[in-house]
C-alpha positions as CSV (number, residue, x, y, z in Angstrom):
1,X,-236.8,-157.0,50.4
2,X,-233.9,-158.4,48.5
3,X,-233.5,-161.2,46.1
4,X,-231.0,-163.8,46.8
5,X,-229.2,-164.1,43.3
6,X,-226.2,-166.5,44.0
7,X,-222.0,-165.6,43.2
8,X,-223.3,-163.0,40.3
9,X,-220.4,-160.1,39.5
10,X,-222.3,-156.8,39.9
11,X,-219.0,-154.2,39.4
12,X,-220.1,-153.4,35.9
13,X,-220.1,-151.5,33.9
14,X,-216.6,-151.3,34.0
15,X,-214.2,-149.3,31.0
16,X,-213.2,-151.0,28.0
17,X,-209.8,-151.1,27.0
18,X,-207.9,-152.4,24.0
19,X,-204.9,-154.6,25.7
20,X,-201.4,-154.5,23.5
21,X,-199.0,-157.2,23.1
22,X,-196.5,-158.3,20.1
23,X,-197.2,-161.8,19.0
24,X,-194.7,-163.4,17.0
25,X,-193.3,-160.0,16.2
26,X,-196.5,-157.9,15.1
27,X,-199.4,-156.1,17.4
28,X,-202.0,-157.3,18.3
29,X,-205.1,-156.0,20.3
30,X,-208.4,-157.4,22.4
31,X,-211.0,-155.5,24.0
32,X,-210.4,-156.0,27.7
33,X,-213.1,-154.7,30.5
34,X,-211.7,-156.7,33.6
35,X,-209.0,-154.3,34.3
36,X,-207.9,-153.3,38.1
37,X,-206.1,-150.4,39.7
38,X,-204.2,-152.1,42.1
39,X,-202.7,-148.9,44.0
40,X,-201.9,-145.4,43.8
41,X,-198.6,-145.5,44.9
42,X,-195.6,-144.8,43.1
43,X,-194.6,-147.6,41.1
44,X,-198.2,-147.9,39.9
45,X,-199.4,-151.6,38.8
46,X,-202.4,-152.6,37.3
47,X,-204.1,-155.9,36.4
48,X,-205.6,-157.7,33.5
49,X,-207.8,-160.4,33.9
50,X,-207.5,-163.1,30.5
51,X,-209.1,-166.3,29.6
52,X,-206.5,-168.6,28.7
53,X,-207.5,-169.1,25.5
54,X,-206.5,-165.5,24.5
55,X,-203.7,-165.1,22.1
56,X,-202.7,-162.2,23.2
57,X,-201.6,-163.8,26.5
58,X,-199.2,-165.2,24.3
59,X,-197.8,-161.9,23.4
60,X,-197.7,-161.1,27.1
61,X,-195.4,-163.7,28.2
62,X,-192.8,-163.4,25.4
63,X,-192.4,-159.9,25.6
64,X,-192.9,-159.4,29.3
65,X,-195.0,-155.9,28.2
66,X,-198.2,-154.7,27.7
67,X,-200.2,-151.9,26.8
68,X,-203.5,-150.7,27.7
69,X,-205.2,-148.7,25.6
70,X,-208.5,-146.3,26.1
71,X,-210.8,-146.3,23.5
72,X,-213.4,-143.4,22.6
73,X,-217.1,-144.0,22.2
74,X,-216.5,-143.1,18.4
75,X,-213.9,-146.3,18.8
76,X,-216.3,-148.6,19.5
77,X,-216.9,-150.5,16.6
78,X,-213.4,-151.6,16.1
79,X,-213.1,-152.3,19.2
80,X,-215.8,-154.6,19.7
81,X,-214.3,-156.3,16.8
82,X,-211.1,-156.5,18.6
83,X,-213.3,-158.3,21.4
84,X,-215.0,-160.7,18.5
85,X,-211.7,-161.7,16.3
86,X,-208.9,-163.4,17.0
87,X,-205.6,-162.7,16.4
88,X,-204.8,-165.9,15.4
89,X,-207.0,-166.0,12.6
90,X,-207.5,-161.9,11.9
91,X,-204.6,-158.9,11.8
92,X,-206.3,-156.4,14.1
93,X,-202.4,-154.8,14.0
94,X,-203.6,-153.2,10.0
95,X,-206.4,-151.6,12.3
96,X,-204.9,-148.8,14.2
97,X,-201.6,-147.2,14.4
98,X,-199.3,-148.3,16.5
99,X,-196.7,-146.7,18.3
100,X,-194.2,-147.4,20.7
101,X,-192.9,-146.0,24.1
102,X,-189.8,-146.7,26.1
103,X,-190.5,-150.5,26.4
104,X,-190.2,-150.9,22.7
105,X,-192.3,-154.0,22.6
106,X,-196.0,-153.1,24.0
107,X,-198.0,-151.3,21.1
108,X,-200.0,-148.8,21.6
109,X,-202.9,-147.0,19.8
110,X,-202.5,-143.7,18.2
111,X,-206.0,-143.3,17.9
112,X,-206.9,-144.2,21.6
113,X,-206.8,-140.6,24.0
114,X,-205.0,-142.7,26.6
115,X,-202.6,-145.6,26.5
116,X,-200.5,-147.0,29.1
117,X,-197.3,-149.0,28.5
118,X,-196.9,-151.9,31.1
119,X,-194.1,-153.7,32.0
120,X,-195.4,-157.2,33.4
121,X,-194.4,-157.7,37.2
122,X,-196.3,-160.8,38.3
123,X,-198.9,-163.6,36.4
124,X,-201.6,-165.0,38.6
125,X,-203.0,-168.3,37.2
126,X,-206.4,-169.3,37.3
127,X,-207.9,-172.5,35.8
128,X,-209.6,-171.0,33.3
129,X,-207.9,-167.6,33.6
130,X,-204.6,-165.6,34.1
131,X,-204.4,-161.7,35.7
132,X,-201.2,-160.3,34.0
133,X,-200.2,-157.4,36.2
134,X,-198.7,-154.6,34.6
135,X,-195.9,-151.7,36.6
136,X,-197.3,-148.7,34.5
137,X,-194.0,-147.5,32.8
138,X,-195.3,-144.8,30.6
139,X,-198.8,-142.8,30.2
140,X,-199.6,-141.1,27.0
141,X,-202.5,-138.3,26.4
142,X,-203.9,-136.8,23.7
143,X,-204.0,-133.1,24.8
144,X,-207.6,-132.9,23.6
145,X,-208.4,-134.6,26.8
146,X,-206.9,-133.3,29.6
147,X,-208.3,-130.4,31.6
148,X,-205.5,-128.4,33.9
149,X,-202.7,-131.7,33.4
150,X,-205.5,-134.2,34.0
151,X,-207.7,-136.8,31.7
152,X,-210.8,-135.4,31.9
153,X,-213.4,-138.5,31.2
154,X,-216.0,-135.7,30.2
155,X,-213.6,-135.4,27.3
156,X,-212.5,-138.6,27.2
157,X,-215.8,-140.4,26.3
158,X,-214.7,-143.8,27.5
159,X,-217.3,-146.8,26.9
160,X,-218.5,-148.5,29.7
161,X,-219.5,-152.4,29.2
162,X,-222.1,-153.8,30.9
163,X,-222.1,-157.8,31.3
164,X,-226.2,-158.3,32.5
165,X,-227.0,-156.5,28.8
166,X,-224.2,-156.8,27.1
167,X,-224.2,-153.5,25.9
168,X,-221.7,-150.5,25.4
169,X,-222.6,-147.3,28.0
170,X,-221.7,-143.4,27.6
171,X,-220.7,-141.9,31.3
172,X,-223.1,-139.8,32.7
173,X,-223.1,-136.6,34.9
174,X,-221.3,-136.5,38.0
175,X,-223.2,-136.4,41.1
176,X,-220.4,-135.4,43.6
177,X,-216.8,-134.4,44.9
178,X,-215.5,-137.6,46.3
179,X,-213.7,-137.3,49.8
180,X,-215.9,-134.4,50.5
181,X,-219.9,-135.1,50.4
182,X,-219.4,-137.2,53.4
183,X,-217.9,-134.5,55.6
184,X,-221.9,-133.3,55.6
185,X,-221.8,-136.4,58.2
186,X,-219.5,-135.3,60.4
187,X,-220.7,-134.9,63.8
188,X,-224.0,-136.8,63.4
């Protein structure tokens, strides 16, 4: 039997991510988890989904760029402060160092594995919230974590977050080949 439990968002846990944008001039960051793959196509876009009340959002609409940055398990307590603090009232840029790709204006985190420099292409508003999405312009790996030209989340150590708990996950072990278990169907 199952228990009726209204509109509730069960997609998490979901990776957390430190979102880029200059404000005023200097970086700032905020711990993101409600970020989408929109395709696998060439251009690639993503999407970031923002309360309002953000000021990063700022950031994203003066500069037109973004950054989204991937945060290691060994990250994670700055990056929960980067969830906690607001720019507005704390310099989260004297946190990390920053560094900049071909878009010149979307900061990314040295000391993040992966970062992705965005260029925005569309803003969805919400009432309470805006989804920024992002053309990927420019992808940037540490070495450490790639295995044969690919980010190896084994490696990576990414956080998962977890809304119901509101807690910080590891990943676990795989527990199969996508587009290939199911061919054991085939035929039945």
């Amino acid at each position: 039997m199952k228990k009726t439990m209204g509109p509730l968002n069960c997609l998490y846990p979901m990776p957390v991510t430190l979102v880029g944008a200059n404000v005023s001039g200097k970086p700032n960051y905020l711990a993101v988890a409600h970020v989408g793959i929109m395709n696998h196509g060439k251009p690639q876009y993503i999407s970031v989904g923002l309360s309002r009340r953000h000021y990063t959002n700022e950031g994203i609409r003066e500069n037109g760029t973004f950054s989204v940055n991937i945060p290691a398990e060994e990250m994670v307590v700055a990056t929960d402060y980067c969830g906690i603090a607001s720019g507005r009232n704390a310099d989260k840029s004297a946190l990390f160092e920053t560094f900049y790709g071909e878009l010149k204006t979307a900061p990314m985190i040295s000391e993040c594995p992966v970062n992705m420099e965005c260029l925005l292409y569309d803003t969805i508003e919400f009432p309470t919230h805006e989804v920024f999405i992002g053309e990927i312009r420019g992808t940037y790996c540490d070495e450490a974590v790639l295995s044969n030209d690919e980010v190896d989340p084994v490696k990576l150590k990414p956080m998962l977050f977890e809304m119901g708990t509101k807690r910080y996950w590891r990943l676990g072990d795989p527990i199969a080949k996508c587009w290939n278990i199911g061919k054991t169907m085939k035929g039945k």
